[in-house]
VMD Tcl script that draws the C-alpha trace (Angstrom):
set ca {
  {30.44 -27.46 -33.25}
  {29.27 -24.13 -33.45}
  {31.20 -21.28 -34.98}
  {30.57 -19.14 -31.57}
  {31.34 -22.38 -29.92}
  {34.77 -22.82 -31.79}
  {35.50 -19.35 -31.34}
  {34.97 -19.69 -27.55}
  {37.44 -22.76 -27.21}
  {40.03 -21.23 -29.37}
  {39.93 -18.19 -27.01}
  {40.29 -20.47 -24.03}
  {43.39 -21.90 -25.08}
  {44.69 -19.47 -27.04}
  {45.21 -21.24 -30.56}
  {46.80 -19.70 -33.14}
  {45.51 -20.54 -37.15}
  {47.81 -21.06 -39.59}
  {47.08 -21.02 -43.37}
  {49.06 -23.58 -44.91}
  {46.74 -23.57 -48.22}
  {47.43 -21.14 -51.17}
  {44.25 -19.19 -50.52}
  {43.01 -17.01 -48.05}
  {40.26 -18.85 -45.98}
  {36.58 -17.39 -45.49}
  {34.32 -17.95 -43.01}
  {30.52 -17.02 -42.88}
  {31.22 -14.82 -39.73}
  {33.42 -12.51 -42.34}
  {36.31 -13.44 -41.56}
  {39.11 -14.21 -43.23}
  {42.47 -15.95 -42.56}
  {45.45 -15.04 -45.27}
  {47.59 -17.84 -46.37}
  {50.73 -17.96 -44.24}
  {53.24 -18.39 -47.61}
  {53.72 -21.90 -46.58}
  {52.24 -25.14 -48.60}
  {51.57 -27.63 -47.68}
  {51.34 -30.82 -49.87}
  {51.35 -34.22 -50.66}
  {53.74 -35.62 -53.02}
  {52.79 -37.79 -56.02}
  {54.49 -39.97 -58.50}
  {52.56 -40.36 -62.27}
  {53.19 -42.95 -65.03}
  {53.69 -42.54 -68.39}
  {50.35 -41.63 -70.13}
  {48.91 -44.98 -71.63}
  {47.59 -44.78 -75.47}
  {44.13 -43.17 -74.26}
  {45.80 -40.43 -72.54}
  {45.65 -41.70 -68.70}
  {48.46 -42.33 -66.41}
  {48.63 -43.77 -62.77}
  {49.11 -41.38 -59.62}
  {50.61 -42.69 -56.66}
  {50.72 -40.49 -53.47}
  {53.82 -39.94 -51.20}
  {54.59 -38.21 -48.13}
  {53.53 -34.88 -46.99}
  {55.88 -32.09 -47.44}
  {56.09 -28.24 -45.91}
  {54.42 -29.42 -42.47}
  {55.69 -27.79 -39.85}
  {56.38 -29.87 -36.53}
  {53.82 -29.54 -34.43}
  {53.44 -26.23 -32.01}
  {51.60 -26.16 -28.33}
  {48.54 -23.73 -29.06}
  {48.87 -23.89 -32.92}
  {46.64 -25.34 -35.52}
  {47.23 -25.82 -39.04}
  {45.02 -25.18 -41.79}
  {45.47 -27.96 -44.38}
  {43.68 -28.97 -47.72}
  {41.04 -32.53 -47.14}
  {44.35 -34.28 -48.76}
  {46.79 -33.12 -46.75}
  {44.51 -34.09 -43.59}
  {44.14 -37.49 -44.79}
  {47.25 -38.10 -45.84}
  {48.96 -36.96 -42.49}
  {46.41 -38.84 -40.60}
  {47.81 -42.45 -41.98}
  {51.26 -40.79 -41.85}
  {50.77 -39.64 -37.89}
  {47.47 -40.61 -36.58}
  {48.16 -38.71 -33.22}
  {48.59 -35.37 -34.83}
  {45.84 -33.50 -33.53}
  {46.99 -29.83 -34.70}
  {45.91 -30.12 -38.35}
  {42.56 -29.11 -39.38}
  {40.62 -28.34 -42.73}
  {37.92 -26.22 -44.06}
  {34.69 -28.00 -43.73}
  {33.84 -27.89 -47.22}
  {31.43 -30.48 -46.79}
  {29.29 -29.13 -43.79}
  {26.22 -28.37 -44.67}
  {26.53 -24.78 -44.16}
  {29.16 -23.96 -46.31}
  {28.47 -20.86 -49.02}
  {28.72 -21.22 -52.37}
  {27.96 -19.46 -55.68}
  {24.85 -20.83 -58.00}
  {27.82 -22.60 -59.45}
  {28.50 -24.29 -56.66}
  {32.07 -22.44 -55.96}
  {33.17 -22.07 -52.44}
  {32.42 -18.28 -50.84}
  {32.79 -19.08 -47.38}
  {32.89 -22.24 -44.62}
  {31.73 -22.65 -41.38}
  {34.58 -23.46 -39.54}
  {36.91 -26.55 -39.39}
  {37.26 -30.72 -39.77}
  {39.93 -32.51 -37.61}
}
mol new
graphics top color blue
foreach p $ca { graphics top sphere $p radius 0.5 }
foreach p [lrange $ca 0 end-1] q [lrange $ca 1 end] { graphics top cylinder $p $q radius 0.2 }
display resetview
């Protein structure tokens, strides 16, 4: 969907955005939405580190997610989204950058300047 698009439908119901990722989020209209102070995360479990220096991961639940909201959306990280999708498969009020889209910003060195909206 179009950013103009997005914008449109967010404006026709009235959605608010909020940042549950450390960082502010940038989009290539110039905006920007601050982090709300919230995390949100998934929690993981490690092994010992074997002889070569690796150890297992294990993920758990998410933690710091708010119950859902009429007219909200959450901004979580890709994990977050994933994980909370096998966790609650009809929450529809989390989204992520799309870091993937194909018109995402970045640097030369491939860092992240801005993204073009959102992934549900």
């Amino acid at each position: 969907m179009k950013w103009d698009r997005w914008m449109k439908l967010r404006e026709s119901i009235r959605s608010e955005l909020v940042n549950l990722t450390p960082h502010a989020i940038n989009l290539n209209n110039g905006s920007e939405i601050p982090p709300s102070g919230m995390v949100a995360r998934v929690s993981s479990k490690h092994s010992c580190f074997d002889e070569d220096g690796v150890c297992e991961r294990t993920w758990g639940d998410v933690i710091n997610l708010p119950k859902p909201i009429a007219g909200t959306f959450y901004i979580v990280s890709s994990l977050v989204l994933s994980a909370a999708k096998v966790s609650d498969p009809e929450r529809v009020d989390l989204v992520a950058p799309a870091t993937d889209h194909p018109d995402c910003r970045r640097t030369k060195l491939g860092h992240i300047v801005s993204v073009p909206g959102f992934v549900r």
